[in-house]
C-alpha positions as CSV (number, residue, x, y, z in Angstrom):
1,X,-4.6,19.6,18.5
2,X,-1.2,17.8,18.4
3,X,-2.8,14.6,18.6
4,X,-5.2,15.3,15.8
5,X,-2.2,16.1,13.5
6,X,-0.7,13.1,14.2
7,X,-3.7,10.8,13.4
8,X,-4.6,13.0,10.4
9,X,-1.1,12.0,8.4
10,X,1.3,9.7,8.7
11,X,4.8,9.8,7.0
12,X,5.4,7.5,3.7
13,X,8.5,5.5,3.0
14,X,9.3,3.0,0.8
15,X,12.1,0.5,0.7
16,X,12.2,-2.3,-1.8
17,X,15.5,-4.4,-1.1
18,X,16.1,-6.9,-4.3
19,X,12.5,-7.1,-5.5
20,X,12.3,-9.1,-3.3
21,X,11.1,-8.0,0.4
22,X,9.2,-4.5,0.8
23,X,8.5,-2.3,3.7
24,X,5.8,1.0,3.4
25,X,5.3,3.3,5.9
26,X,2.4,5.5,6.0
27,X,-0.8,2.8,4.8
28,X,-3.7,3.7,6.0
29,X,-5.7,0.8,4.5
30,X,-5.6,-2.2,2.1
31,X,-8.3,-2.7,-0.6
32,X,-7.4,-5.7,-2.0
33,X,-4.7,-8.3,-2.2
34,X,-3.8,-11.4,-4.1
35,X,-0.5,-13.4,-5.2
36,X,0.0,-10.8,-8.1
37,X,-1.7,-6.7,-7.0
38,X,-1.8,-5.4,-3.4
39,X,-3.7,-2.3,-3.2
40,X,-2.7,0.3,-0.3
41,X,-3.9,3.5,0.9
42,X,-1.8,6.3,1.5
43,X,-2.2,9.9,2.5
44,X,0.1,10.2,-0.9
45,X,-2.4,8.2,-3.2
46,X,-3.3,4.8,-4.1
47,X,-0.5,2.3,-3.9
48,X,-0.5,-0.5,-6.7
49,X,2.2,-2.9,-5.9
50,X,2.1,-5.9,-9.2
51,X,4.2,-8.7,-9.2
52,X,4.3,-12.8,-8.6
53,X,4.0,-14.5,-5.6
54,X,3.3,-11.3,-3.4
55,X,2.5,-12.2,0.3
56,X,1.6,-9.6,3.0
57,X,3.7,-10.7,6.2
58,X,2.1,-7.6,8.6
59,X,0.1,-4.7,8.3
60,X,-0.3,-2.6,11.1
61,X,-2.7,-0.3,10.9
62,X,-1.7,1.9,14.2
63,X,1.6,2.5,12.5
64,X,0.9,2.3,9.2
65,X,3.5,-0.6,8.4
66,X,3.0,-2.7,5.4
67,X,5.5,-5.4,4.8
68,X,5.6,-7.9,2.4
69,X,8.0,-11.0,0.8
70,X,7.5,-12.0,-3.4
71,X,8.9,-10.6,-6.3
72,X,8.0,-7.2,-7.2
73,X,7.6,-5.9,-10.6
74,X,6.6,-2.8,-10.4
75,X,5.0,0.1,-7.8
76,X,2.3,3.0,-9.1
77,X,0.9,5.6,-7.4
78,X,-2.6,7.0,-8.7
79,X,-4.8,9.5,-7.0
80,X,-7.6,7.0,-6.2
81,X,-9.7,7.9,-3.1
82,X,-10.2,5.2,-0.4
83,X,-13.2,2.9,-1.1
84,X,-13.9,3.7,-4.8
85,X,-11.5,2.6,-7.0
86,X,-12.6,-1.1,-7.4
87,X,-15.0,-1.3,-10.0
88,X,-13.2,1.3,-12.3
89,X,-10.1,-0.9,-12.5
90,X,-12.2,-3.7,-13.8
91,X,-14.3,-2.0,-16.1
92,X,-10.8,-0.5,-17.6
């Protein structure tokens, strides 16, 4: 039951040092990605990282590690559920 628990949630962090580089813990998935919004998954909510120039360097999905280089404007957290926020964002 231990193990269960420990695939079921994983801790979030989030560490943005100078805009610049950023590091999440706890991503369970990414829904989309470009040079200006990154959509993550995290037990916490949707993860809407905006900015210019945004480049995912790794993204493991056993640990839940996103990390990424560009300039970061700005990081919002919504209560979207995995898989069916797409269409609603563009329809906005």
């Amino acid at each position: 039951m231990t193990e269960e628990k420990k695939q079921g949630k994983l801790p979030h962090s989030v560490i943005l040092e100078n805009r610049r580089a950023f590091t999440a813990t706890g991503v369970s998935n990414v829904d989309s990605f470009d040079e200006q919004t990154i959509v993550a998954y995290t037990d916490l909510g949707e993860l809407i990282i905006k900015g210019s120039g945004l480049h995912i360097n790794r993204l493991n999905m056993e640990t839940g590690e996103l990390t990424l280089t560009g300039e970061v404007s700005s990081l919002t957290y919504t209560e979207g559920r995995q898989g069916g926020g797409v269409l609603s964002r563009l329809f906005k």
